[in-house]
N, C-alpha and C positions, 0 to 999 in steps of 0.2 A: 390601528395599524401603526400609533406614531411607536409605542415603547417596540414593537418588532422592526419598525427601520432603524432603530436608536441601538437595539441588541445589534441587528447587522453590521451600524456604521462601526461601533465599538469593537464587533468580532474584524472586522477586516483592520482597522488603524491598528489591534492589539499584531495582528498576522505581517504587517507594513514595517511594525516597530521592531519586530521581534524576526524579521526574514533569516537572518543570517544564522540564528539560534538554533532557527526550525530547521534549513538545510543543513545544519552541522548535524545535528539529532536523527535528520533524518540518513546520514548517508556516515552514521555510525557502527560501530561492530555491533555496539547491542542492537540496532535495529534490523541490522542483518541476520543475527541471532532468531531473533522473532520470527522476522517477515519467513526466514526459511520455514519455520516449523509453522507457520501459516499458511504458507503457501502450500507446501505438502500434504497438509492436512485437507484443504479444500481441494484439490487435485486429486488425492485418492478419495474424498468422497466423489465427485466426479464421474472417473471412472469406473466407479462403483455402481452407478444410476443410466449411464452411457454405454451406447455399446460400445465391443472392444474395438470397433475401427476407427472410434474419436479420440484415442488415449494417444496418439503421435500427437494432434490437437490439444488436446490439454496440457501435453508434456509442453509443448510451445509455446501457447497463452501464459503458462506457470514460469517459463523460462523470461519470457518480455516483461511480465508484473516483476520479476526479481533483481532485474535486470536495473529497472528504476528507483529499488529501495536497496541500502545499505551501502557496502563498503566493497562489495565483488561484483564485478561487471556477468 
């Protein structure tokens, strides 16, 4: 267990050092670029699997996840 608490302590100091990097990155064009065509993508799979009376529901759930990544509220 010790080298897997040692990878964790290192993953979180590297996340501690690095905060401002990662929410810049994160709430960039290109990651809103992405995150849309991600998000779209798992939403109409979705849809696809669900019946049609949960697609207001996923439009929603797909609306809130988008809401928290990129550069468009």
């Amino acid at each position: 267990m010790g080298a897997l608490d040692d990878l964790a302590k290192n993953a979180q100091q590297f996340v501690e050092d690095n905060k401002d990097k990662i929410n810049e990155a994160l709430n960039s064009q290109q990651a809103e670029d992405i995150s849309d065509k991600v998000l779209d993508a798992v939403a109409d799979a979705a849809k696809k699997v669900t019946p049609d009376e949960h697609d207001a529901k996923v439009d929603e759930v797909r609306a809130n996840l988008d809401n928290s990544i990129g550069t468009e509220p």
